[in-house]
DSSP file (Angstrom, degrees, kcal/mol; ACC not computed):
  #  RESIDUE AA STRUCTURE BP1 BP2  ACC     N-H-->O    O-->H-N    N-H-->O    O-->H-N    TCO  KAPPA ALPHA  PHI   PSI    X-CA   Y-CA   Z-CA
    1    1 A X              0   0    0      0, 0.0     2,-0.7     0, 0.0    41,-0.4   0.000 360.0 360.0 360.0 149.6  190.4   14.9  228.5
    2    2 A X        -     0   0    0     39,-0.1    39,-0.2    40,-0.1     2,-0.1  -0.800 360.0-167.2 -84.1  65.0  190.9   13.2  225.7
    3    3 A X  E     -A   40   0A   0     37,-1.2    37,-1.9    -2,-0.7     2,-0.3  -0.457   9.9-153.4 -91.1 148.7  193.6   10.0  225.3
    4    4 A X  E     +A   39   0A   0     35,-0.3    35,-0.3    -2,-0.1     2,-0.3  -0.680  33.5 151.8 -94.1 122.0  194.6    8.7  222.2
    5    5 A X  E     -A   38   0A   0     33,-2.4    33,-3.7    -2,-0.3     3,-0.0  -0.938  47.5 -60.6-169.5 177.6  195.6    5.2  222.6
    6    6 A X  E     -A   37   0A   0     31,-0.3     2,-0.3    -2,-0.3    31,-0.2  -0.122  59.2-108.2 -52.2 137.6  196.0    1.6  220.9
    7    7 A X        -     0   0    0     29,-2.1     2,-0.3    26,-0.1    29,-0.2  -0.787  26.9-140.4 -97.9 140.6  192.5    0.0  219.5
    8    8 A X    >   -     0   0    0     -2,-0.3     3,-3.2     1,-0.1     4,-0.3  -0.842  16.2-123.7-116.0 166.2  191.4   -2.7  221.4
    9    9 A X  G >  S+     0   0    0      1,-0.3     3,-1.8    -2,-0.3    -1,-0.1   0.790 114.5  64.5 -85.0 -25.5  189.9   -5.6  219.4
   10   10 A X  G >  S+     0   0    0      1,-0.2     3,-1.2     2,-0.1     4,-0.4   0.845  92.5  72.3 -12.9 -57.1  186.7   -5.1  221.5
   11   11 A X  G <>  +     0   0    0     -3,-3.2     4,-1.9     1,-0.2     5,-0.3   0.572  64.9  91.0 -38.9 -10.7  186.4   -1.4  219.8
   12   12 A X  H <> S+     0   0    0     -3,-1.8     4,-0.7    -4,-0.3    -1,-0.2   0.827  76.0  58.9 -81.0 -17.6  185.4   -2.3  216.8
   13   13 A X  H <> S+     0   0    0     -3,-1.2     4,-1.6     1,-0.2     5,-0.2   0.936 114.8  45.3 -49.5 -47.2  181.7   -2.2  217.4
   14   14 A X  H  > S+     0   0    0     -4,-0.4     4,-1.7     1,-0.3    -1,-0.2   0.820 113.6  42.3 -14.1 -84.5  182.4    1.0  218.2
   15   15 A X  H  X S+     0   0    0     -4,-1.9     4,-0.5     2,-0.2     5,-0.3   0.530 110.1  60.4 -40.1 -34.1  184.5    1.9  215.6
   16   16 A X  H  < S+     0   0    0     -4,-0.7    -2,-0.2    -5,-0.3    -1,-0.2   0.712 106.2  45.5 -78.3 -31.2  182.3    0.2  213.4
   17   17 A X  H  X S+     0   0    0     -4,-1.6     4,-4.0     1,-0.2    -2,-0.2   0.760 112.2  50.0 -94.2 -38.6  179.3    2.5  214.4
   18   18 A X  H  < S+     0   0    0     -4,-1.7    -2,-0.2    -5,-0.2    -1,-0.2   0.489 107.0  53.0 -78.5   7.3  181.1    5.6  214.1
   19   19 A X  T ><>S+     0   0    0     -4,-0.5     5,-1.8     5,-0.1     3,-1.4   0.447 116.1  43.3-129.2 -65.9  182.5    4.8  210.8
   20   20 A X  G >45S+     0   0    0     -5,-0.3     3,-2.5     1,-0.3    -2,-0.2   0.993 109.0  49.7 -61.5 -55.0  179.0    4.1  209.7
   21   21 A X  G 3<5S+     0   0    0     -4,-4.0    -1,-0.3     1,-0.2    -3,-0.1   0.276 113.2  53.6 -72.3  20.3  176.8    7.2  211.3
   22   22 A X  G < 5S-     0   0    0     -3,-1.4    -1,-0.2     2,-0.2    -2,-0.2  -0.090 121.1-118.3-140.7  21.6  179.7    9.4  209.6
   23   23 A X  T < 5 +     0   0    0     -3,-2.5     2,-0.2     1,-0.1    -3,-0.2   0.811  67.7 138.3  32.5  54.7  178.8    7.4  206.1
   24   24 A X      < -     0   0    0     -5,-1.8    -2,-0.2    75,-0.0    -1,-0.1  -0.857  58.9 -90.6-113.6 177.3  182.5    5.9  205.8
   25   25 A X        -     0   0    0    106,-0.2    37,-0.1    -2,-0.2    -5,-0.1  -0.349  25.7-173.9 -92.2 148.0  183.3    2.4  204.8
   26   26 A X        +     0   0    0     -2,-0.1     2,-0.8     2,-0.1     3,-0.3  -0.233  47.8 122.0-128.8  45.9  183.7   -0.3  207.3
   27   27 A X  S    S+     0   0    0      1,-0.2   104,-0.1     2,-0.1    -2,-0.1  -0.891  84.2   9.8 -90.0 114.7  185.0   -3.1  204.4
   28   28 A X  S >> S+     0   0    0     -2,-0.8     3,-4.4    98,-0.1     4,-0.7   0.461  79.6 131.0  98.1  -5.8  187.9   -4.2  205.4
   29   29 A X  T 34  +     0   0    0      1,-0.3     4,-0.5    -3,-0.3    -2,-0.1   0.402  66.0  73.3 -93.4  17.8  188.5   -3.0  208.7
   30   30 A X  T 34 S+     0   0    0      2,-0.2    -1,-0.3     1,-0.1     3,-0.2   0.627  92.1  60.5 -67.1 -13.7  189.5   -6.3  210.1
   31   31 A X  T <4 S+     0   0    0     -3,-4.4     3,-0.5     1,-0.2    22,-0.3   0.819 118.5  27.7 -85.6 -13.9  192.8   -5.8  208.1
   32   32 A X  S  < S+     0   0    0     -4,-0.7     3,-0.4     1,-0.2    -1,-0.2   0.461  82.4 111.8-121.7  13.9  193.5   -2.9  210.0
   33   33 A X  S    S+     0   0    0     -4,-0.5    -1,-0.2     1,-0.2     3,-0.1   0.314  84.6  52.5 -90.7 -11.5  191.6   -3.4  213.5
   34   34 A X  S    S+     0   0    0     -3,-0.5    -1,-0.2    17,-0.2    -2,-0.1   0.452 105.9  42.8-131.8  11.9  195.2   -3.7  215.1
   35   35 A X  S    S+     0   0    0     -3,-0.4    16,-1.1    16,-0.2    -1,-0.2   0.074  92.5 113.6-125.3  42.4  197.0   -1.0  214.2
   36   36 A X  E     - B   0  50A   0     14,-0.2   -29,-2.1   -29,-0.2     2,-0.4  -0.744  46.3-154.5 -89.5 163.1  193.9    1.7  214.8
   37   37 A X  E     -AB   6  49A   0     12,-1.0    12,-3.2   -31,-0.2   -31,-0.3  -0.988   9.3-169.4-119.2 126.8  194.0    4.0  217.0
   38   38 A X  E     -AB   5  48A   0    -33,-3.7   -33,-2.4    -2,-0.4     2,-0.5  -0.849  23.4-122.6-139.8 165.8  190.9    5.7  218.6
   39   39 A X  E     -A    4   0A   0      8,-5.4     7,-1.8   -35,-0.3   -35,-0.3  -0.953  24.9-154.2-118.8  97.7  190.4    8.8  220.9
   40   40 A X  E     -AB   3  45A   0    -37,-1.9   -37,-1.2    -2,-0.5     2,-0.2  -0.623  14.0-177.6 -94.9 136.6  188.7    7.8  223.8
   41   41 A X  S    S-     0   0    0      3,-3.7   -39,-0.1    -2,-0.2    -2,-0.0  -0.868  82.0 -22.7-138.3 104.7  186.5   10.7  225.9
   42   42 A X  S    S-     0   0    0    -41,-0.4    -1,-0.1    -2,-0.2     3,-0.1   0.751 129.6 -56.2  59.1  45.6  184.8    9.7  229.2
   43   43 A X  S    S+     0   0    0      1,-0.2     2,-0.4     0, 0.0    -1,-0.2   0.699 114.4 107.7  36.2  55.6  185.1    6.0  227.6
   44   44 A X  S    S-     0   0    0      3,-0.0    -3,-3.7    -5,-0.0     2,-0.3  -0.997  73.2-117.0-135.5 135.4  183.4    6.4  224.5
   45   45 A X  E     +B   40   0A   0     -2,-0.4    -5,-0.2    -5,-0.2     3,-0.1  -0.678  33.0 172.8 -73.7 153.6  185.2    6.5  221.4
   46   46 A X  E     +     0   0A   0     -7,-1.8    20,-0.8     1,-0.3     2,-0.2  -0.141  67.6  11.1-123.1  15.7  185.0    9.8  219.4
   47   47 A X  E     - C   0  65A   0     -8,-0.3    -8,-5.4    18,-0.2    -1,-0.3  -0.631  53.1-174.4 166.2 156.9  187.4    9.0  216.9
   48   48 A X  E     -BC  38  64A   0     16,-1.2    16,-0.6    -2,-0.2     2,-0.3  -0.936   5.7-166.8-142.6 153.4  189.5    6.5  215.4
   49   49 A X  E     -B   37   0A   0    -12,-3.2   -12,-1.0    -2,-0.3     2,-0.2  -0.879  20.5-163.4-127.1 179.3  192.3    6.5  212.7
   50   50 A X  E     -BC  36  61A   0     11,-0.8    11,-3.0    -2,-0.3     2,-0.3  -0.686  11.5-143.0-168.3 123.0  193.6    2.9  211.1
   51   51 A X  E     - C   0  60A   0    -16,-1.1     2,-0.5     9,-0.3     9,-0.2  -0.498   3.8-156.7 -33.1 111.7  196.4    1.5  209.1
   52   52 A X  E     - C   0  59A   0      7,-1.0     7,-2.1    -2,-0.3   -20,-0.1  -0.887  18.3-142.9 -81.7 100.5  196.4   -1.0  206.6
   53   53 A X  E     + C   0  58A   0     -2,-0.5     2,-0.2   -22,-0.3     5,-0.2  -0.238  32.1 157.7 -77.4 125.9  199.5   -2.8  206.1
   54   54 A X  E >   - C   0  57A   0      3,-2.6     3,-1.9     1,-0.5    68,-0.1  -0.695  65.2 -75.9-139.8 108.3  200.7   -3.8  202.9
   55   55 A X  T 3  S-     0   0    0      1,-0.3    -1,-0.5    -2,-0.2    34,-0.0  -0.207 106.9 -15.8  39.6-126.3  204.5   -4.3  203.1
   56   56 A X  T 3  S+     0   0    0     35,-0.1    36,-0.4    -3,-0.1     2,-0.3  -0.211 132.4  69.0-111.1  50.5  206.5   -1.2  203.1
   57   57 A X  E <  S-C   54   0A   0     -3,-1.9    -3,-2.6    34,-0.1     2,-0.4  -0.973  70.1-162.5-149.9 153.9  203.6    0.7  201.9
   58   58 A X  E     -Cd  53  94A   0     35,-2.8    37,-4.0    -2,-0.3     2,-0.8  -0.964  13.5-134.2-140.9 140.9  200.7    1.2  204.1
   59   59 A X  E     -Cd  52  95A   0     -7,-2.1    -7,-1.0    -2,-0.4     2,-0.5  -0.761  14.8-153.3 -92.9  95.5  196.7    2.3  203.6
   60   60 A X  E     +C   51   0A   0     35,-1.4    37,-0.3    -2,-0.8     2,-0.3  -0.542  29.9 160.5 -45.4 116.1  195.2    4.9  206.0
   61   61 A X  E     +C   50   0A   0    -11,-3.0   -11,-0.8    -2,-0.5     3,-0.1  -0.760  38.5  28.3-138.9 177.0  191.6    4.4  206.2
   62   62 A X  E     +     0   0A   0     -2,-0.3     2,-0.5   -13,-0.2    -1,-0.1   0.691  56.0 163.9   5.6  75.4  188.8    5.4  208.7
   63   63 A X  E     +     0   0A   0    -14,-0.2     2,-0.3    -3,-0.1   -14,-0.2  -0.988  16.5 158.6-118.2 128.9  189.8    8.4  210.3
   64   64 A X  E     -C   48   0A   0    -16,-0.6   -16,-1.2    -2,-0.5     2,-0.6  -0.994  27.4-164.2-146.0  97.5  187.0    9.6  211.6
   65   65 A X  E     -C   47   0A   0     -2,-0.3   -18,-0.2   -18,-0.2     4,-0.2  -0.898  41.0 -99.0 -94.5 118.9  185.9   12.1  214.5
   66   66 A X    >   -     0   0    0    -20,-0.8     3,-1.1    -2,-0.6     4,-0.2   0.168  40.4-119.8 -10.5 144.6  182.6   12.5  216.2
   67   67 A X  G >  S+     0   0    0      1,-0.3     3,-2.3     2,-0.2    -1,-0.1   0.958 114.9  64.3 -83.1 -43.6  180.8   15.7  214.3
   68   68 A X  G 3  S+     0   0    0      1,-0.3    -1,-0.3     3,-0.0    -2,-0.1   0.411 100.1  38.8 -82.1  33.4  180.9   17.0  217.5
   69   69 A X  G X  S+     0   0    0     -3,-1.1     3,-0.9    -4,-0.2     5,-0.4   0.009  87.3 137.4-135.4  -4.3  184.9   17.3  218.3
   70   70 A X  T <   +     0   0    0     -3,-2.3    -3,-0.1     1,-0.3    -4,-0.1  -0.155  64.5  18.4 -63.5 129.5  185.1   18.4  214.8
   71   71 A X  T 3  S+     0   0    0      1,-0.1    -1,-0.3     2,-0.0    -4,-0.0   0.747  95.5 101.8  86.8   9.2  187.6   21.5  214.4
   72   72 A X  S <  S-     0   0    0     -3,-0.9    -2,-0.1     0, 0.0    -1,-0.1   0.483  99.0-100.5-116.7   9.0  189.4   20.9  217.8
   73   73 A X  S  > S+     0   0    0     -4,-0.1     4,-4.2     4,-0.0     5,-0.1   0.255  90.6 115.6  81.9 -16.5  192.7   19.1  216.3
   74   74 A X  H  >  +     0   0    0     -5,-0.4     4,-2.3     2,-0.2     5,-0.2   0.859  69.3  56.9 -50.6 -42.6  191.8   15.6  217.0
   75   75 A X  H  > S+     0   0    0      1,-0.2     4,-1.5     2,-0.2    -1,-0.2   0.848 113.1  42.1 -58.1 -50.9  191.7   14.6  213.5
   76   76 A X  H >> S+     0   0    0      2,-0.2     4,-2.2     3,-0.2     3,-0.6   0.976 110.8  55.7 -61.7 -59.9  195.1   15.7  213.1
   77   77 A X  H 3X S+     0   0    0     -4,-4.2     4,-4.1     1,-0.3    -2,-0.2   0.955 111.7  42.2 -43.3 -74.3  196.2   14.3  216.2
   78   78 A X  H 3X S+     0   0    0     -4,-2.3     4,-2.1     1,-0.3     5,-0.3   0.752 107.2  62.0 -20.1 -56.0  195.0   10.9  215.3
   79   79 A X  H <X S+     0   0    0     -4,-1.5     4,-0.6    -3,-0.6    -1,-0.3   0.875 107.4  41.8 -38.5 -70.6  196.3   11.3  211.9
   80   80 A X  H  X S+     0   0    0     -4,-2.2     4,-1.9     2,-0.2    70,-0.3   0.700 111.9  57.9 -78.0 -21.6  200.2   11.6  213.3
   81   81 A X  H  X S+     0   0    0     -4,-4.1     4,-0.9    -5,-0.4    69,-0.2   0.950 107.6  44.0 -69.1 -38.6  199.5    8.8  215.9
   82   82 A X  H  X S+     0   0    0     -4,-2.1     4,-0.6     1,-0.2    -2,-0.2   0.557 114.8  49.0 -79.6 -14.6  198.5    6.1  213.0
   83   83 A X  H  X S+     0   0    0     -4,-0.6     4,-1.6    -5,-0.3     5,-0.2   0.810 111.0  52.4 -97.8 -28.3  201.6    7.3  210.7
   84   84 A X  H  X S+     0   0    0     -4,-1.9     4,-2.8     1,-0.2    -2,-0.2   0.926 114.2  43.6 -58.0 -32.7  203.9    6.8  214.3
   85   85 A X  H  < S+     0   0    0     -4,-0.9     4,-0.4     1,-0.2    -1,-0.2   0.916 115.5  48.7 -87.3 -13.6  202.3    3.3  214.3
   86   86 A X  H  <>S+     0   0    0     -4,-0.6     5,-3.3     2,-0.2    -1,-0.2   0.723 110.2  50.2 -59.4 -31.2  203.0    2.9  210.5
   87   87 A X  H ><5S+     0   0    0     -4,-1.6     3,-1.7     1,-0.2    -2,-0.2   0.867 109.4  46.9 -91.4 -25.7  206.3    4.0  211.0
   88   88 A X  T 3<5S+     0   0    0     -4,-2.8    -1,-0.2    -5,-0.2    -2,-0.2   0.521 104.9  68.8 -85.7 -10.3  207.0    1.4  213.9
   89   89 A X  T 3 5S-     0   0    0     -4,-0.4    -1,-0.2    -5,-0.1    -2,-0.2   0.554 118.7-113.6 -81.4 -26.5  205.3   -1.1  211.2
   90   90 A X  T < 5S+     0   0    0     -3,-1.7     2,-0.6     1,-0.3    -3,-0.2   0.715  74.0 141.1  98.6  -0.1  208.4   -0.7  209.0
   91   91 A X      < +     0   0    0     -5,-3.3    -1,-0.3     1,-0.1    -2,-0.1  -0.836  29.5 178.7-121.3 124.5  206.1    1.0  206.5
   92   92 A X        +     0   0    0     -2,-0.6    51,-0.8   -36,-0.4     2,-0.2   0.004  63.7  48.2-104.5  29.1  207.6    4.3  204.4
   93   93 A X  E     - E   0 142A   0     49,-0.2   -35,-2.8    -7,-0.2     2,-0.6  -0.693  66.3-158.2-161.0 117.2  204.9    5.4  202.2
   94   94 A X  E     -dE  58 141A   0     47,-2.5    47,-5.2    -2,-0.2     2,-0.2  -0.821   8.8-179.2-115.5 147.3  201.0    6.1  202.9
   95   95 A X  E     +dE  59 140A   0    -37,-4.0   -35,-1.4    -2,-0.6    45,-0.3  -0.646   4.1 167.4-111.2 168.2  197.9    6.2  200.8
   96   96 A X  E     - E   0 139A   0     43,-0.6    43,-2.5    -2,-0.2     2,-0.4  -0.895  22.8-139.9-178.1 162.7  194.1    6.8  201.2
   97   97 A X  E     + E   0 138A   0    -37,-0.3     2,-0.3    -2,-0.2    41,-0.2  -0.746  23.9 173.0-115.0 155.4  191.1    7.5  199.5
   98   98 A X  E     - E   0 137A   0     39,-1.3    39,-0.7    -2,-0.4     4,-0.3  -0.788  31.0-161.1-167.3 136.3  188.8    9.6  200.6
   99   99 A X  S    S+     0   0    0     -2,-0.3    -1,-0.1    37,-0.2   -75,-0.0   0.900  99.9  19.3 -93.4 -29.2  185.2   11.3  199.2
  100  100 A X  S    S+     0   0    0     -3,-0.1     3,-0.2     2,-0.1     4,-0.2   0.773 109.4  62.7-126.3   3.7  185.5   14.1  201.7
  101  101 A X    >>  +     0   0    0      1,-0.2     3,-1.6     2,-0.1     4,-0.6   0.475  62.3 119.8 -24.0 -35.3  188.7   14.9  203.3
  102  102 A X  H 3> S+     0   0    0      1,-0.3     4,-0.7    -4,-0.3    -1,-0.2   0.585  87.4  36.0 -60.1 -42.6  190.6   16.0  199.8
  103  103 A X  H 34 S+     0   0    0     -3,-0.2     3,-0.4     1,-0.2    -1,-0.3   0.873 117.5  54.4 -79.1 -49.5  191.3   19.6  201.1
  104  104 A X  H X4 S+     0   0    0     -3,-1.6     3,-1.3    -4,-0.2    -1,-0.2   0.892 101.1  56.2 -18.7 -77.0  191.9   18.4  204.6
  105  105 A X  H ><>S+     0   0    0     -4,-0.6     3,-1.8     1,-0.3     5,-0.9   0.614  98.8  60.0 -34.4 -54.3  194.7   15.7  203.8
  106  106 A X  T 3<5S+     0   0    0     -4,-0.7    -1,-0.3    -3,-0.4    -2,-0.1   0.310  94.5  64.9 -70.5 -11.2  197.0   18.1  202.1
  107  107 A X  T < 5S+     0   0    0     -3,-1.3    -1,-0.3     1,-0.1    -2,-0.2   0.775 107.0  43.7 -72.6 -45.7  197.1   20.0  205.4
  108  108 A X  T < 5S-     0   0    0     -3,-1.8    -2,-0.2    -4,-0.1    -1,-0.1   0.583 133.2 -85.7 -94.8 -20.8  198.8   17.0  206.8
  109  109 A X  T   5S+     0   0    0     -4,-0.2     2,-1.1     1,-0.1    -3,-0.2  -0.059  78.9 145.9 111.2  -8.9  201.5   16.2  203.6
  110  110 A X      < -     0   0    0     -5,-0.9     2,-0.3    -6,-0.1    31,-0.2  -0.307  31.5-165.0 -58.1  93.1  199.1   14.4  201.9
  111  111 A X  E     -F  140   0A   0     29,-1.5    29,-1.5    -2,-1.1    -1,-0.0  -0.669  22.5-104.8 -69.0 134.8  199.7   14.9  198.0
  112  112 A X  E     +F  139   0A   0     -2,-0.3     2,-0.3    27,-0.3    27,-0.2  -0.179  46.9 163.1 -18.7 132.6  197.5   14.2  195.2
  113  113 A X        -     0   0    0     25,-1.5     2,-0.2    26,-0.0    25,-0.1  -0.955  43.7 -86.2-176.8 144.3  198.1   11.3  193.0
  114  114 A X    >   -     0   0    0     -2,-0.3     3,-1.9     1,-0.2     4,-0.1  -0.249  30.1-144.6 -40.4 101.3  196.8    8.8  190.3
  115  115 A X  G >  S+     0   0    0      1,-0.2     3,-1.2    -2,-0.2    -1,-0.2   0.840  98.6  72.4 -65.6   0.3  195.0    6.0  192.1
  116  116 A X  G 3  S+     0   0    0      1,-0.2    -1,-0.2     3,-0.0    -2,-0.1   0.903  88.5  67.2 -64.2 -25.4  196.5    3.9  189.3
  117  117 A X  G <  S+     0   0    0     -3,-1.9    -1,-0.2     2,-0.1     2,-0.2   0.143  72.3 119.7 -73.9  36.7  199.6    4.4  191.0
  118  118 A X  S <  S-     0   0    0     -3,-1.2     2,-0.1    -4,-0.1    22,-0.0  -0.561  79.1 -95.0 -90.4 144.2  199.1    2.7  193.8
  119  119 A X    >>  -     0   0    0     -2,-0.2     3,-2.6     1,-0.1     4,-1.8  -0.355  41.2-115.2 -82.4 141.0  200.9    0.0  194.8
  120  120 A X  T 34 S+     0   0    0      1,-0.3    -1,-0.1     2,-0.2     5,-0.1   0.633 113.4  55.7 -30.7 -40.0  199.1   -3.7  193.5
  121  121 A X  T >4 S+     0   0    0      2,-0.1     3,-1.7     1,-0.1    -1,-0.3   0.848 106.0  49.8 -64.9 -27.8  198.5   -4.7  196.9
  122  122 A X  G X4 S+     0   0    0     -3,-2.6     3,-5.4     1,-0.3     2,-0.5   0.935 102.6  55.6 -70.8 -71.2  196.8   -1.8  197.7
  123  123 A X  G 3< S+     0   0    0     -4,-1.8    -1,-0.3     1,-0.3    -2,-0.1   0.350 103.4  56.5 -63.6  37.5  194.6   -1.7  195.1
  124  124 A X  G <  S+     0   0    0     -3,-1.7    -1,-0.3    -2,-0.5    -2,-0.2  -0.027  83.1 109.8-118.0  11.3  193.3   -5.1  195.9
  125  125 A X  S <  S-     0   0    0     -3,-5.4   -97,-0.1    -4,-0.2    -3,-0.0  -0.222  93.1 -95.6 -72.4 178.1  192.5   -4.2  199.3
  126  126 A X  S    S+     0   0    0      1,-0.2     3,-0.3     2,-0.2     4,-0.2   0.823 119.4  54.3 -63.3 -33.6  188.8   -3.9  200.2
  127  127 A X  S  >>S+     0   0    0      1,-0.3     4,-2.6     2,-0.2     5,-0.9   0.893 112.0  44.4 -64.7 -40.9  188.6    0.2  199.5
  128  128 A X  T  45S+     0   0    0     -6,-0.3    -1,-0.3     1,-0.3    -2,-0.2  -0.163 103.3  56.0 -82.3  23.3  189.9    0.0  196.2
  129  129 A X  T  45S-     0   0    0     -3,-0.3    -1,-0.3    -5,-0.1    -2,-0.2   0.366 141.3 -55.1-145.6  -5.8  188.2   -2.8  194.7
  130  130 A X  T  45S+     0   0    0     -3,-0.3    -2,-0.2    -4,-0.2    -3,-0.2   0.697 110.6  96.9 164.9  74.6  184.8   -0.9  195.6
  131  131 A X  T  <5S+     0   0    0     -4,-2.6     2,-0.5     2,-0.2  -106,-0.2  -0.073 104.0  49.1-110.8   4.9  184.1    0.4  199.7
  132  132 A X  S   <S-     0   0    0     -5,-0.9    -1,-0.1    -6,-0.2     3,-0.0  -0.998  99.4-127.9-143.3 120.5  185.6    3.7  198.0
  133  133 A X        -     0   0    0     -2,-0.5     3,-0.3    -3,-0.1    -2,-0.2  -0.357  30.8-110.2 -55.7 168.7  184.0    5.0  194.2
  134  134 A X  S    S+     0   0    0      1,-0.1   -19,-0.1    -4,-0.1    -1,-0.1   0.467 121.0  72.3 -59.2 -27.3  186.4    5.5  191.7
  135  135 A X  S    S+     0   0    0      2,-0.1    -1,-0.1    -3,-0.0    -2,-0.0   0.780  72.6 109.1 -42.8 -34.0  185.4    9.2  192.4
  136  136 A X  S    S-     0   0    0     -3,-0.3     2,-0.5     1,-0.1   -37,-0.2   0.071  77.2-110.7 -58.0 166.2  187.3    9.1  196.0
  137  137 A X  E     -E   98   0A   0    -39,-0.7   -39,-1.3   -23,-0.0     2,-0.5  -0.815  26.2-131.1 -95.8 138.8  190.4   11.2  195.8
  138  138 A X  E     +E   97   0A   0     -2,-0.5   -25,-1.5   -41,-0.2     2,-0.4  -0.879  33.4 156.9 -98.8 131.9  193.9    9.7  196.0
  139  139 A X  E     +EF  96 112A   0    -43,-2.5   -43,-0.6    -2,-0.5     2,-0.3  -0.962  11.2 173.3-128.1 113.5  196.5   10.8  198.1
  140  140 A X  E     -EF  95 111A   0    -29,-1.5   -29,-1.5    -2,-0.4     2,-0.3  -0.893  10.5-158.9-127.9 177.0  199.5    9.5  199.6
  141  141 A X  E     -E   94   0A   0    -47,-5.2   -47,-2.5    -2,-0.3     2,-0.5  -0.924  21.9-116.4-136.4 157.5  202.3   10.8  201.7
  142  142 A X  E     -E   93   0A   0     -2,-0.3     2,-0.6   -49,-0.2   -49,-0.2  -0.866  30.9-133.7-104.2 153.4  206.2    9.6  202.5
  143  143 A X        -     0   0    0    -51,-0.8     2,-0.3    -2,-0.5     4,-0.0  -0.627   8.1-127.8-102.0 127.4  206.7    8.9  205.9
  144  144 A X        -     0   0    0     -2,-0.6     3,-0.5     1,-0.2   -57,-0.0  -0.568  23.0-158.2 -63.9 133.0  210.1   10.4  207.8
  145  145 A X  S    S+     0   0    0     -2,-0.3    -1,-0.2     1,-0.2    -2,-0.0   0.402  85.4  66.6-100.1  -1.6  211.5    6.8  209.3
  146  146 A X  S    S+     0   0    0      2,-0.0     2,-0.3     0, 0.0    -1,-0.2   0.450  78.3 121.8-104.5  -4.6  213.7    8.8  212.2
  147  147 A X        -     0   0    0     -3,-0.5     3,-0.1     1,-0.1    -4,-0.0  -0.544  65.9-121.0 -65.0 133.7  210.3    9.9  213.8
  148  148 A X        -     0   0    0     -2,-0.3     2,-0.5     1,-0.1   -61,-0.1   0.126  28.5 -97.2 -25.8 153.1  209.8    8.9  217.2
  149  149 A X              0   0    0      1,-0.1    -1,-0.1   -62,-0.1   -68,-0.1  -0.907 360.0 360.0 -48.9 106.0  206.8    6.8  218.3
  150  150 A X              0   0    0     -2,-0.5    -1,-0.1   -70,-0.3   -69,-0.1   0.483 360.0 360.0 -90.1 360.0  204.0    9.3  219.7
């Protein structure tokens, strides 16, 4: 089985390695090392999702599943757990870059958008000042503030 749960700051090698062997960016993930979330399976992670916080706007970064869990709903799952801990963060609007996701995201709510219109903090954050090409796709979504906590 498969749990979902809170990253603990011990994961990040982890994190850090699956993030890497799945050629995303690991810049920055100290800002967001306590609001991730990973998907722990016979106590190895196989995926993680993570928040950045920037006020009341927040960066989704490194969501990520093991190739092989790929296709089973985890990705999603993950996905809705890190906007529950976004929303319990006080934060109503999420962004992300991404180089292969763009068709994915939109699945989720994720719309298209200008990264220039990203809010200032964000675009100083580690992805947007260059762990992310200018290439990456921009997305963000608004977050409903009367969802629960998963």
């Amino acid at each position: 089985m498969i749990e979902i749960e809170p990253a603990r700051l011990t994961d990040r090698p982890a994190i850090e390695a699956l993030l890497q062997a799945n050629g995303l960016p690991t810049a920055g993930l100290e800002f967001a090392i306590g609001t991730a979330v990973v998907a722990r399976a016979d106590h190895r992670i196989v995926g993680c999702a993570a928040i950045e916080p920037y006020g009341s706007a927040g960066l989704l970064r490194s969501v990520c599943v093991d190739a092989g869990r790929r296709g089973s709903g985890l990705g999603r799952r993950l996905v809705e757990r890190a906007e529950a801990v976004a929303t319990v963060q006080g934060i109503g609007e999420l962004f992300l870059l991404t180089e292969t996701a763009a068709d994915w995201f939109p699945r989720l709510g994720y719309q298209p958008d200008r990264r220039e219109s990203a809010p200032d903090p964000l675009r100083a954050s580690p992805e947007f000042a260059g762990a992310c090409p200018v290439s990456a796709s921009f997305l963000h979504k608004r977050l409903d503030r009367e969802s629960p906590a998963r």
